[in-house]
PDB file with SEQRES, HELIX, SHEET and CRYST1 records, atoms N, CA, C and O in Angstrom:
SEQRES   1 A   59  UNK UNK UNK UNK UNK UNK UNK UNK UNK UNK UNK UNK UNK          
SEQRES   2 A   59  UNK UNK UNK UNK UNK UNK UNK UNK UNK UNK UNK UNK UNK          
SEQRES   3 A   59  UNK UNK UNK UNK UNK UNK UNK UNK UNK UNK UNK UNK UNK          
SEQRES   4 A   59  UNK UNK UNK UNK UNK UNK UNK UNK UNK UNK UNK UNK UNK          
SEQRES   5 A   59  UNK UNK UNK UNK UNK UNK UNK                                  
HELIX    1 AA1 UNK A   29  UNK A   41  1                                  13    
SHEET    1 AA1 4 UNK A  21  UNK A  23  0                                        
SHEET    2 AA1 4 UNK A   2  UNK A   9  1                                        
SHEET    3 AA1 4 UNK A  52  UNK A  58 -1                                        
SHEET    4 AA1 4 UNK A  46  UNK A  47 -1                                        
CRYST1    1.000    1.000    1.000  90.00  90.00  90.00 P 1           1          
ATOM      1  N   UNK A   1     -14.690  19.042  -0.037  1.00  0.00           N  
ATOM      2  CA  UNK A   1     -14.024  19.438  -1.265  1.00  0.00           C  
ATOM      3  C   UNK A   1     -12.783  18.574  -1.455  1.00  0.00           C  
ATOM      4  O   UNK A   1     -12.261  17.980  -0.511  1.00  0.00           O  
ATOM      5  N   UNK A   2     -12.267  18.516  -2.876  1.00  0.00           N  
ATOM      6  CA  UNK A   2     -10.833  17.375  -2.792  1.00  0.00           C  
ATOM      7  C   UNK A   2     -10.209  18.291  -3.362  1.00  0.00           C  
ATOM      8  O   UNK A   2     -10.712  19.249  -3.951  1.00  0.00           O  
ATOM      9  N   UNK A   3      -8.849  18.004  -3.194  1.00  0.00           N  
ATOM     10  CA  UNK A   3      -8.154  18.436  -3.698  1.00  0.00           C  
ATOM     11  C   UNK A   3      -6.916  17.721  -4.313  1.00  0.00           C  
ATOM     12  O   UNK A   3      -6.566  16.929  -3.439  1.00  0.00           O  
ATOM     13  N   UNK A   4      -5.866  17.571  -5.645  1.00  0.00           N  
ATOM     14  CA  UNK A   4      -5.172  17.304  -6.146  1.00  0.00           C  
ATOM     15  C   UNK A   4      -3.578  17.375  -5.687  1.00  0.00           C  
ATOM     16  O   UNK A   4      -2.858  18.240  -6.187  1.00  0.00           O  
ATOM     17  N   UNK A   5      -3.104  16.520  -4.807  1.00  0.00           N  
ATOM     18  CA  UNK A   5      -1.943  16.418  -3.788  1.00  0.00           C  
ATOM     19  C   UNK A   5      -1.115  15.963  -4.569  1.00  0.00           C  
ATOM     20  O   UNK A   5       0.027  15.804  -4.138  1.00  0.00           O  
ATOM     21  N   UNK A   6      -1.366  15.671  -5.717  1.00  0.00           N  
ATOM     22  CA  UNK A   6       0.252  15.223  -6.237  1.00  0.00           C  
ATOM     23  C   UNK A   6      -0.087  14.394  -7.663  1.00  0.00           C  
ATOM     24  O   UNK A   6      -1.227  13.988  -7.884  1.00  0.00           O  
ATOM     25  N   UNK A   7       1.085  14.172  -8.660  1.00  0.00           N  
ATOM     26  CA  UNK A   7       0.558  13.594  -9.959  1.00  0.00           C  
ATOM     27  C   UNK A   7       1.885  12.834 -10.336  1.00  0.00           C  
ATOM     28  O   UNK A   7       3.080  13.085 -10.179  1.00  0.00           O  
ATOM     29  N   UNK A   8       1.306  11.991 -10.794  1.00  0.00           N  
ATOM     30  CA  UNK A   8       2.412  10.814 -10.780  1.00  0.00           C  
ATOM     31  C   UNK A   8       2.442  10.240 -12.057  1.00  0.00           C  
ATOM     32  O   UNK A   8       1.327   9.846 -12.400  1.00  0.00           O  
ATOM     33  N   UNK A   9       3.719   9.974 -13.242  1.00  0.00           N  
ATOM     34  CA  UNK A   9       3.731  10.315 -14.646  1.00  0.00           C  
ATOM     35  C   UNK A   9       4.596   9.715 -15.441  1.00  0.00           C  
ATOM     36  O   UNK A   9       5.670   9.499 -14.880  1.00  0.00           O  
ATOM     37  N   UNK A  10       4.513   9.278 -16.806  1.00  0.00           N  
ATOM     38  CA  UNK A  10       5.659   8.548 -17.583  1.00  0.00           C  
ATOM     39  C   UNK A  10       5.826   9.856 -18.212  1.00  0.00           C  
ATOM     40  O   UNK A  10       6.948  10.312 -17.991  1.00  0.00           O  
ATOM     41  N   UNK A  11       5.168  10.520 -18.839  1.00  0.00           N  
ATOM     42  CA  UNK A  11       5.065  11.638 -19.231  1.00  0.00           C  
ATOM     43  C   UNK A  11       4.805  12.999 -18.935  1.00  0.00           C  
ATOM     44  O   UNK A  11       3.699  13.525 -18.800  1.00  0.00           O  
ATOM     45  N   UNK A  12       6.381  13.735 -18.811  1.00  0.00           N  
ATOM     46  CA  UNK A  12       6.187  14.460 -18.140  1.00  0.00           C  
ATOM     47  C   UNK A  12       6.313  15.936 -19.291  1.00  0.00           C  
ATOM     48  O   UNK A  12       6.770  17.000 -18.875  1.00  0.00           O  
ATOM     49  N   UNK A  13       5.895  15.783 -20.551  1.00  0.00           N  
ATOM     50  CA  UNK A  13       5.629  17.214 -20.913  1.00  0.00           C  
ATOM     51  C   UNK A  13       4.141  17.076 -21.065  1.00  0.00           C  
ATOM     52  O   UNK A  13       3.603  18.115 -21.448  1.00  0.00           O  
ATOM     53  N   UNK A  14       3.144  15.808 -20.811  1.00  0.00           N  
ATOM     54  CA  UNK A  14       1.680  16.030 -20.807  1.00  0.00           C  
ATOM     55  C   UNK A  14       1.204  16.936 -19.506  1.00  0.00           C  
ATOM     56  O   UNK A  14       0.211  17.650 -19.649  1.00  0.00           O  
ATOM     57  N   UNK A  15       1.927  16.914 -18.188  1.00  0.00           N  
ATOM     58  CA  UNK A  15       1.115  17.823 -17.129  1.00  0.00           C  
ATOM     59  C   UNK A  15       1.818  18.475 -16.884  1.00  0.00           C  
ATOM     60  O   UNK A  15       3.015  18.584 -17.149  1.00  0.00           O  
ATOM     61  N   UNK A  16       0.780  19.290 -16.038  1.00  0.00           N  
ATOM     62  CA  UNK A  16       1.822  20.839 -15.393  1.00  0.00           C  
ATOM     63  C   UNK A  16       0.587  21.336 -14.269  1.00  0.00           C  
ATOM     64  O   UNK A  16      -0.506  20.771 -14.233  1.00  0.00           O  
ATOM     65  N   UNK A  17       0.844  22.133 -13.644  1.00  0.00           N  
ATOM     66  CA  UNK A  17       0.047  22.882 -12.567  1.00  0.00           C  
ATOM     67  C   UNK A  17       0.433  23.299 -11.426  1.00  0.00           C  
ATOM     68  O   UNK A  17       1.543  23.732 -11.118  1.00  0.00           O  
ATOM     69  N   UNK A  18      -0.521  23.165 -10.767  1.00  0.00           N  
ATOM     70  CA  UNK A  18       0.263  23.264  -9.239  1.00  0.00           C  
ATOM     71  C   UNK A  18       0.473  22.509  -8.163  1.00  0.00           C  
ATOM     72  O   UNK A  18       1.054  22.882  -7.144  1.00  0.00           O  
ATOM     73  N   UNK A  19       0.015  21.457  -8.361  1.00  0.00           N  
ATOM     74  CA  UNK A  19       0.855  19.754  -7.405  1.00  0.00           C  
ATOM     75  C   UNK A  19       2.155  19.686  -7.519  1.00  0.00           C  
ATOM     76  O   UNK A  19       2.776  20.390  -8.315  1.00  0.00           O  
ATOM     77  N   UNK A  20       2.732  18.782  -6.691  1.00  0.00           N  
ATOM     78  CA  UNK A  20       3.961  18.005  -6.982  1.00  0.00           C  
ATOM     79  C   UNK A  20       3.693  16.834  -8.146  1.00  0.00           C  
ATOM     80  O   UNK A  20       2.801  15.991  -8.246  1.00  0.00           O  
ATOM     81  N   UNK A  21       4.938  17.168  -9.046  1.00  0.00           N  
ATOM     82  CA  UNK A  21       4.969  16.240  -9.915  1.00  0.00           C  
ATOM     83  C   UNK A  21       5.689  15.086  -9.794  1.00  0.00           C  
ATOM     84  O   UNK A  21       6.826  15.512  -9.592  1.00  0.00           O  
ATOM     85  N   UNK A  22       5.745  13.900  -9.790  1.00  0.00           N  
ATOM     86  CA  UNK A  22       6.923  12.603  -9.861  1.00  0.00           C  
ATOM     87  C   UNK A  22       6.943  12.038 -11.000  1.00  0.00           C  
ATOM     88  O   UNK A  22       5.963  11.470 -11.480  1.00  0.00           O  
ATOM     89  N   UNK A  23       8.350  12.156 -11.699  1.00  0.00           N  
ATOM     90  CA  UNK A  23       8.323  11.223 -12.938  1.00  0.00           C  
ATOM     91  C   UNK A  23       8.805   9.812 -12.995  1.00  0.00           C  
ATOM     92  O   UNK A  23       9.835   9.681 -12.333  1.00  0.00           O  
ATOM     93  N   UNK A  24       8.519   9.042 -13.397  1.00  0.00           N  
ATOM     94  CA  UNK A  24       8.720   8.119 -13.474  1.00  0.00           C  
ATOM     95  C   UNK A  24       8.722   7.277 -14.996  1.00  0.00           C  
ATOM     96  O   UNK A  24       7.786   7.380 -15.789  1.00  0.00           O  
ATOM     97  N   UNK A  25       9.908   6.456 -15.241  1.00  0.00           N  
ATOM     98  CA  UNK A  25      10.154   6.024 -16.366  1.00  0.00           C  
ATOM     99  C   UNK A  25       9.470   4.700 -16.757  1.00  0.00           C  
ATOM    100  O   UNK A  25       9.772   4.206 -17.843  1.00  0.00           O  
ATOM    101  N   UNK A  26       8.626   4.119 -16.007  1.00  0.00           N  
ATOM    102  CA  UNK A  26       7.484   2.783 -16.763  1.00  0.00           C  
ATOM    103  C   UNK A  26       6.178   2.477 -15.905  1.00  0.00           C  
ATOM    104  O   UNK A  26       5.737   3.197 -15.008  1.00  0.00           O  
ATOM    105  N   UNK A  27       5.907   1.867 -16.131  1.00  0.00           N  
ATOM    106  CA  UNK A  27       4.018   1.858 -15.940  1.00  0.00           C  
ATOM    107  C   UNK A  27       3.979   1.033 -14.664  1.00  0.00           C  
ATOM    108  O   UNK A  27       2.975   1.062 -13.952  1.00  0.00           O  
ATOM    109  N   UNK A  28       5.383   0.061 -14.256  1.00  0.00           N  
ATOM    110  CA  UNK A  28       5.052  -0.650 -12.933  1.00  0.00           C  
ATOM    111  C   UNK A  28       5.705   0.377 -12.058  1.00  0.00           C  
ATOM    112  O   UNK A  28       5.224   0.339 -10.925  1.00  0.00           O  
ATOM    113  N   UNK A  29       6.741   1.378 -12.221  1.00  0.00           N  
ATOM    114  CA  UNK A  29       7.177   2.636 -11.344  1.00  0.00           C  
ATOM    115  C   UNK A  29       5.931   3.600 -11.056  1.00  0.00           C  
ATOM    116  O   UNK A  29       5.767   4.354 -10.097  1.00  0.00           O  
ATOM    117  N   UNK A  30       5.078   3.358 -12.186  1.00  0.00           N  
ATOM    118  CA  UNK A  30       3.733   4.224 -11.676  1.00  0.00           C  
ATOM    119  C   UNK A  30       3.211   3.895 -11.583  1.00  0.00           C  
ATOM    120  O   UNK A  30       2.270   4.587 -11.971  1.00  0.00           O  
ATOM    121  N   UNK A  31       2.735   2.570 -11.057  1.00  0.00           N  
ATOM    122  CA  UNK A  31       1.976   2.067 -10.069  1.00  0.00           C  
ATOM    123  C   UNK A  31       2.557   1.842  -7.938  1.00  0.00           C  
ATOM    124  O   UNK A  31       2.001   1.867  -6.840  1.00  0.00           O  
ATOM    125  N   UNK A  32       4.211   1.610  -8.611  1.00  0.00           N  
ATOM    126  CA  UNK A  32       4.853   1.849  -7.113  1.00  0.00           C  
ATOM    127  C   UNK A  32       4.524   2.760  -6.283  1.00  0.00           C  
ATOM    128  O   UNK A  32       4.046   2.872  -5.154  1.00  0.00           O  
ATOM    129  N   UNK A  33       5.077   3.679  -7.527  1.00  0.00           N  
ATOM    130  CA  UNK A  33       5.379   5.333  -6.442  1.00  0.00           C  
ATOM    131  C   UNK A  33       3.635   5.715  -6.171  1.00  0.00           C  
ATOM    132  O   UNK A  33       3.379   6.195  -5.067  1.00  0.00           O  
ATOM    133  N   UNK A  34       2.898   5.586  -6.786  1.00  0.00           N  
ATOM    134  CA  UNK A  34       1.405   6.019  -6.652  1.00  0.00           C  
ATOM    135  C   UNK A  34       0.867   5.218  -5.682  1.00  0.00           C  
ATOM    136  O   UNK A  34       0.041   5.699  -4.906  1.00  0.00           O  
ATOM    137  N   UNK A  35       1.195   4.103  -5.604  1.00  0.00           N  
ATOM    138  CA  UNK A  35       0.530   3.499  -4.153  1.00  0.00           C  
ATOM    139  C   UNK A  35       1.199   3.995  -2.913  1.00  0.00           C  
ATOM    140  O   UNK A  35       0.671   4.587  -1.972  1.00  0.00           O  
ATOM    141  N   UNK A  36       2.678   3.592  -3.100  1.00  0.00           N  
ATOM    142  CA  UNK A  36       3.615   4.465  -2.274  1.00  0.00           C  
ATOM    143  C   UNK A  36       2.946   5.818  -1.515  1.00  0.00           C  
ATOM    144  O   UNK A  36       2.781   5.918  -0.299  1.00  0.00           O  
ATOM    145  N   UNK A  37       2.621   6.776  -2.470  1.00  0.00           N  
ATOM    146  CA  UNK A  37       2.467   7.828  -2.114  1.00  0.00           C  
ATOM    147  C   UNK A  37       0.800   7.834  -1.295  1.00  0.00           C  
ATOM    148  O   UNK A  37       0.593   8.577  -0.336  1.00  0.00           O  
ATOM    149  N   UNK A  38       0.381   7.471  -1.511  1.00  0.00           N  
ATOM    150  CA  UNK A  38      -1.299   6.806  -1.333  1.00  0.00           C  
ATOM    151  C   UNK A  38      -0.854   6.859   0.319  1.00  0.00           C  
ATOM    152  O   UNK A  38      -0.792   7.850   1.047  1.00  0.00           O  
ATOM    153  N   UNK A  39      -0.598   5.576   0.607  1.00  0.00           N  
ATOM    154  CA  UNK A  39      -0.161   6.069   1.903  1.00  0.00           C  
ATOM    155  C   UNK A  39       0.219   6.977   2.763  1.00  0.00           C  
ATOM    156  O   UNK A  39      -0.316   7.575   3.697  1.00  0.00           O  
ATOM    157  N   UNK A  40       1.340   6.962   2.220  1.00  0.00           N  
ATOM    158  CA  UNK A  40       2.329   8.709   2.786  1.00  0.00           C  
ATOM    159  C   UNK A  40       1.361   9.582   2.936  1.00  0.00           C  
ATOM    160  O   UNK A  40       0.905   9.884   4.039  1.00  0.00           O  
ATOM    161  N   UNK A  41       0.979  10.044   1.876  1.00  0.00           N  
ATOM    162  CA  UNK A  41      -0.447  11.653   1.541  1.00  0.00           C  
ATOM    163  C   UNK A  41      -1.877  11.296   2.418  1.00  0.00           C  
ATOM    164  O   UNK A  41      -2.612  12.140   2.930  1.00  0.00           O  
ATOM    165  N   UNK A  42      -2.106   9.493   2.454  1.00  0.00           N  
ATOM    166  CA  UNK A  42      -3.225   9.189   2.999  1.00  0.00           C  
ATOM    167  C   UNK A  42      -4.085  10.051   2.228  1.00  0.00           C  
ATOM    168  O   UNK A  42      -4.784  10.879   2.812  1.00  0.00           O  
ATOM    169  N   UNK A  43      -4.108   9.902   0.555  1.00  0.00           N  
ATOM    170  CA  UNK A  43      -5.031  10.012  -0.373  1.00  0.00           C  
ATOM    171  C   UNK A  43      -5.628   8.943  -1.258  1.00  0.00           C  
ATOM    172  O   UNK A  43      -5.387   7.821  -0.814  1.00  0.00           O  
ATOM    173  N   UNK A  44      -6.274   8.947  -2.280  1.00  0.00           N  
ATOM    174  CA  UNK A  44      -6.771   8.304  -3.418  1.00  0.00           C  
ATOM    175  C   UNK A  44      -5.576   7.833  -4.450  1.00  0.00           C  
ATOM    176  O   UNK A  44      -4.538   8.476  -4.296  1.00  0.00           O  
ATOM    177  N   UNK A  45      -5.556   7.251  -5.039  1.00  0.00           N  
ATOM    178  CA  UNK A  45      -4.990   7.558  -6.129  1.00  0.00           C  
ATOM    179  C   UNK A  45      -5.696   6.678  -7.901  1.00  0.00           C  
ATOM    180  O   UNK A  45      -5.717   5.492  -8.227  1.00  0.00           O  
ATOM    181  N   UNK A  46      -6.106   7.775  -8.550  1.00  0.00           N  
ATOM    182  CA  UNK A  46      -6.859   7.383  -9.606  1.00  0.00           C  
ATOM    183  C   UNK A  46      -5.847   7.499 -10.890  1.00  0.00           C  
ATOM    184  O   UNK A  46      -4.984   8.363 -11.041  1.00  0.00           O  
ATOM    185  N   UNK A  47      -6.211   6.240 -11.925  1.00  0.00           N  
ATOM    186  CA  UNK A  47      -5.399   6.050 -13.089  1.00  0.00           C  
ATOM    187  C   UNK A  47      -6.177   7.040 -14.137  1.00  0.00           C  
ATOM    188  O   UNK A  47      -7.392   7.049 -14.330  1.00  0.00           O  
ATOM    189  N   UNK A  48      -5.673   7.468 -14.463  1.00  0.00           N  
ATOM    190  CA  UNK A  48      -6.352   8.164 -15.869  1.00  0.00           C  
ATOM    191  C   UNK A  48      -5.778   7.862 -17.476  1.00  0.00           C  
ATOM    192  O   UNK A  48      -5.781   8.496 -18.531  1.00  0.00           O  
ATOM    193  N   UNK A  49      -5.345   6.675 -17.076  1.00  0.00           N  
ATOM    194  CA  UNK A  49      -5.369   5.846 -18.173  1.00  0.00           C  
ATOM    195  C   UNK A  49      -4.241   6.236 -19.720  1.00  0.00           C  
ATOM    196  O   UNK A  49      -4.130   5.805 -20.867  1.00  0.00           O  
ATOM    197  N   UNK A  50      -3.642   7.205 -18.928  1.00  0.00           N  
ATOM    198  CA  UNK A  50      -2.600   7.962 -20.564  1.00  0.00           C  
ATOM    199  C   UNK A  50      -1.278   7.948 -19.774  1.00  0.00           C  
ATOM    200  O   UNK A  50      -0.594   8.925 -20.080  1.00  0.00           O  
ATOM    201  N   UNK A  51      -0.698   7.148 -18.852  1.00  0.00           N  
ATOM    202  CA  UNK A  51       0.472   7.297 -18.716  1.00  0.00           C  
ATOM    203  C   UNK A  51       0.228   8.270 -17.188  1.00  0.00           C  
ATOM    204  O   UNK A  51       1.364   8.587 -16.834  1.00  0.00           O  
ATOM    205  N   UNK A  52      -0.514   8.683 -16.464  1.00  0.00           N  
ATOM    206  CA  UNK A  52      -0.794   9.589 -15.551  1.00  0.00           C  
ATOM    207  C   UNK A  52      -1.655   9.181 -14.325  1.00  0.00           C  
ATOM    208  O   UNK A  52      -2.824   8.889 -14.576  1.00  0.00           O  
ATOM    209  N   UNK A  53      -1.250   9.122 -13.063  1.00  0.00           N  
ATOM    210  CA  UNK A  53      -1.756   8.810 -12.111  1.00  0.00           C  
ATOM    211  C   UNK A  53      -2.177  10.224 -10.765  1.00  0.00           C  
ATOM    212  O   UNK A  53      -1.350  10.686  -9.979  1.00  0.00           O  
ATOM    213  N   UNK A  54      -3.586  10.619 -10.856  1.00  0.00           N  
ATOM    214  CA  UNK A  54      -3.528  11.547  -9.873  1.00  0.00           C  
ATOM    215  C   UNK A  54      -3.836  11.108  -8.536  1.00  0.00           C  
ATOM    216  O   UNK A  54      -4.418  10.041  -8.336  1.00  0.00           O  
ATOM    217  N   UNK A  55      -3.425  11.982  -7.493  1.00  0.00           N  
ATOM    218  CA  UNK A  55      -3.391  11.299  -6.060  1.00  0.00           C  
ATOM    219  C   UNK A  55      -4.417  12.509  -5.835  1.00  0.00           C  
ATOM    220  O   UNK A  55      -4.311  13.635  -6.322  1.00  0.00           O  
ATOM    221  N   UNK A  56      -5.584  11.968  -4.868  1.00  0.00           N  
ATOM    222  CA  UNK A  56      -6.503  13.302  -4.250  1.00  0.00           C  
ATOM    223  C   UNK A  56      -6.906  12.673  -2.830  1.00  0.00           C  
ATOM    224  O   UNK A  56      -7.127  11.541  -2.401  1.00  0.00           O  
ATOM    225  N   UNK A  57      -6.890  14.034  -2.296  1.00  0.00           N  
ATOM    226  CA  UNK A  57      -7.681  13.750  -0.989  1.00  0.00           C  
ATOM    227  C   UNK A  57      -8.661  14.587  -1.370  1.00  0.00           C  
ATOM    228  O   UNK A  57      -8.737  15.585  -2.088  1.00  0.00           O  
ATOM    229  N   UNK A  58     -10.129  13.289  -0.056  1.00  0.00           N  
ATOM    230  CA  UNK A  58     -10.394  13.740  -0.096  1.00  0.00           C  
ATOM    231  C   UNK A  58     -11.124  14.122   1.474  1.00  0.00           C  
ATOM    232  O   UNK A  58     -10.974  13.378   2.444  1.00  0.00           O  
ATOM    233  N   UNK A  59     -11.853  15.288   1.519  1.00  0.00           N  
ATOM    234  CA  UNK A  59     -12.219  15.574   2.706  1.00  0.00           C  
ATOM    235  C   UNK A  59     -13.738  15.828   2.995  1.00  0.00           C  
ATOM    236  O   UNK A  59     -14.111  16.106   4.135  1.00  0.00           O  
TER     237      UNK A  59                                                      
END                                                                             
């Protein structure tokens, strides 16, 4: 099963839930912090193409 470890964002009134959110103010900061975090979490991290990057593990 995977699950959604974290969401990574220029826009932060498009998400909400129950991950950790990181905002970030331009499109090469969300590519940093999302690889960044990739590591750290030792997850995925997929673009979804609107300003929003989700990180998943999976197992």
């Amino acid at each position: 099963m995977s699950q959604i470890v974290a969401v990574v964002t220029i826009m932060k009134e498009r998400v909400g839930g129950g991950a950790p959110i990181f905002v970030v103010d331009q499109e090469d900061d969300l590519q940093k912090v999302s690889f960044s975090l990739e590591k750290i979490l030792d997850a995925n991290a997929h673009d979804l193409k609107n300003g929003t990057m989700i990180l998943v593990k999976h197992t």
